[in-house]
TORLUM-840243 format. One record per residue (C-alpha): x, y, z; residue in one letter. Coordinates in steps of 0.05 Angstrom, whole numbers, plus 5000, padded with zeros to 4 digits. Each point is the difference from the previous one (the first is absolute). Example, Ala and Ser with C-alpha at 12.3 -4.5 7.8 and 13.67 -1.06 7.14 Angstrom:
<recs>
524649105156a502750694987s
</recs>
This chain:
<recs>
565339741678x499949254975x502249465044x506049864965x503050724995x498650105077x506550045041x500949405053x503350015071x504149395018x500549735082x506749795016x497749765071x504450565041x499950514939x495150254953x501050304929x497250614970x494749954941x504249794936x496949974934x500349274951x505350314967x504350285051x499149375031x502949714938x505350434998x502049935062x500649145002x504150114926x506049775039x497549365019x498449764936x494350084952x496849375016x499150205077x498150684984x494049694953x498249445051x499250605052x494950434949x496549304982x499349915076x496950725001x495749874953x497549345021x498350335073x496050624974x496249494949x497449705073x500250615039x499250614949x500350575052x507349665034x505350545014x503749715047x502349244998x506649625035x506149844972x497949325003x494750144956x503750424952x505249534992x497349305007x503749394969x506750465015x506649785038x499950415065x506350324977x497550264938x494350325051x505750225054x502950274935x493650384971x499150315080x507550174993x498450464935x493250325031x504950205056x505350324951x494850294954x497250375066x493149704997x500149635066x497450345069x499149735072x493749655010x499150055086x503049475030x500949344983x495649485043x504249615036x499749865077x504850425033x505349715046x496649254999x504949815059x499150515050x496750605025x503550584985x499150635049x502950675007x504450225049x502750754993x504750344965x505449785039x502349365031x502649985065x506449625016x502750204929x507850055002x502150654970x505749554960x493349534974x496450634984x505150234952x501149414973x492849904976x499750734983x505749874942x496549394978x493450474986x503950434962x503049474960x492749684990x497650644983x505949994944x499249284980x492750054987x501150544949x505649634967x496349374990x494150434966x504250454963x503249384970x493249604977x501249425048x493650045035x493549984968x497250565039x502350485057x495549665057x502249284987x506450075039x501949935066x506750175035x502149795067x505849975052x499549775079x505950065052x498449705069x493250055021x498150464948x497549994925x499450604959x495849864925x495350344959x494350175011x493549664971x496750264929x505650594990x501950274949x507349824997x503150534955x497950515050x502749595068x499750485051x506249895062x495549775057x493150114977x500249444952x506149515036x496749925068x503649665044x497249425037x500649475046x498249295025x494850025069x498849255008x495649794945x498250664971x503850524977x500650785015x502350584953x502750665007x499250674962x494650254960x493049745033x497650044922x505349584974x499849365021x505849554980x499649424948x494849474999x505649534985x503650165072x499649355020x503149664938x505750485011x500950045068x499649174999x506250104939x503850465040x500149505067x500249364960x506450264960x503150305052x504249465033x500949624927x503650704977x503250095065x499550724997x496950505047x495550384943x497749994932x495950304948x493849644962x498350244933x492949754967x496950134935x496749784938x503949994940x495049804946x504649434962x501849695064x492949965017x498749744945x505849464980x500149775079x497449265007x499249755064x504249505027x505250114943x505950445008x499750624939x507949864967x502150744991x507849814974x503949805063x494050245049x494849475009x493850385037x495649545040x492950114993x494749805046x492049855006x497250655041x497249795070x494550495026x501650694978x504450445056x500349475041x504849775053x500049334957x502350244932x506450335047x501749295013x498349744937x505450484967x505649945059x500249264977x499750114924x505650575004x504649495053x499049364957x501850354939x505350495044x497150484963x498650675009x493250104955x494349694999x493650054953x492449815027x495049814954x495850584982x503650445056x506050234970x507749975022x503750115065x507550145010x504450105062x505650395007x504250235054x498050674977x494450364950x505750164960x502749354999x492849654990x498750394943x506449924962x497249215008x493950174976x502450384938x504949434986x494849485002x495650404946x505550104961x500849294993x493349864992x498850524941x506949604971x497349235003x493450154981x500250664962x492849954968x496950085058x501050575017x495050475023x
</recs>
């Protein structure tokens, strides 16, 4: 087989595509214009000339001297076309602020009033989750993250889940602030988010702002948000004005703090973070989600060809 008929893999970083063919891959950037879709095959080309037994390259590669929305946008049809699949886990360091240990499957000292309480907000994560995916907003079903906290306790999603198959419990532990560190309840094999600091830091830093007792957090990437957010500048979606902000160290305690003073300067109640998606609060999943779908609603309205 010659080196330009042989099928290609492309890296998205987290995801990785199956084996497409020049011309499927030609077919399948035809919605982004032909002049991308040629620059991507002249891109091809150009790499095998150098390389001539290449099968798998980046998107970086594939698409060089591309917007990153046009690339956001190619990953978005290799994920509705069915050609994208987990690639392990994405290297990041997990839970940068703090140790993270397990404590049971049970906390002690857990109010039965608490416990039911955070038992409705799994169900409604587990609900939430599905609606944001069955609705496109998210560019894939492990890039979100849902949580709630009441008193002492947090309950959020676990790390590297699937989220269109959130299992009550085994994928919302529960967990809880010892001194510097933090502890988690539920299923020893899933561990919660590698952004529980960031949300935990949300959830106290908001807290006496809102003046409420609870809330829900609801995080995502929406692939034109990602990709129209400029830091510093607030996106104008009609009436809303979303603030967006540079991203301190990933799942830290700092980026928290960072978006608590975005979301009170701009008493707002979303905030984008360069390169890491949105975040909106609620006083319920329900309630958080109806914001969310509002917001990309607008956005597919002001800037309607960029859409994904």
């Amino acid at each position: 087989m010659s080196a330009a008929s042989r099928d290609v893999t492309v890296f998205f970083g987290r995801h990785l595509s199956r084996p497409v063919s020049r011309r499927r891959l030609a077919v399948l950037l035809a919605p982004l214009g032909d002049a991308f879709a040629q620059q991507a095959l002249v891109n091809l080309r150009r790499l095998r000339r150098r390389h001539p037994g290449l099968e798998v390259l980046s998107v970086r590669e594939l698409f060089a001297g591309a917007e990153s929305l046009l690339r956001t946008r190619a990953q978005a049809l290799f994920c509705r076309a069915g050609l994208l699949q987990p690639f392990g886990r994405e290297v990041r360091a997990p839970h940068p602020d703090a140790r993270v240990r397990y404590g049971g499957t049970w906390p002690a000292g857990l109010a039965s009033g608490q416990a039911r309480w955070l038992f409705r907000q799994m169900g409604d994560m587990q609900e939430t989750a599905a609606a944001v995916l069955r609705e496109g907003m998210a560019i894939s079903s492990s890039h979100i993250v849902l949580s709630a906290c009441r008193g002492r306790f947090l309950t959020i999603t676990a790390t590297d889940t699937d989220k269109s198959r959130v299992g009550l419990y085994a994928h919302t532990p529960l967990a809880a602030k010892a001194g510097r560190d933090f502890v988690y309840f539920g299923d020893p094999h899933f561990p919660p988010s590698s952004e529980l600091a960031s949300h935990w830091t949300l959830h106290a830093a908001l807290r006496p702002w809102l003046g409420a007792e609870s809330f829900c957090i609801l995080h995502f990437h929406h692939a034109g948000l990602r990709a129209a957010a400029r830091p510093g500048e607030a996106l104008r979606l009609g009436k809303e004005r979303l603030p967006c902000i540079v991203s301190p160290p990933y799942g830290s305690a700092a980026l928290g703090r960072a978006m608590a003073r975005a979301l009170r300067a701009g008493a707002a109640r979303a905030v984008t973070v360069a390169d890491h998606g949105t975040w909106f609060v609620g006083k319920s999943f329900p309630a958080a989600l109806r914001r969310a779908r509002g917001t990309v609603r607008r956005f597919s309205l002001t800037y309607p060809r960029n859409q994904c």
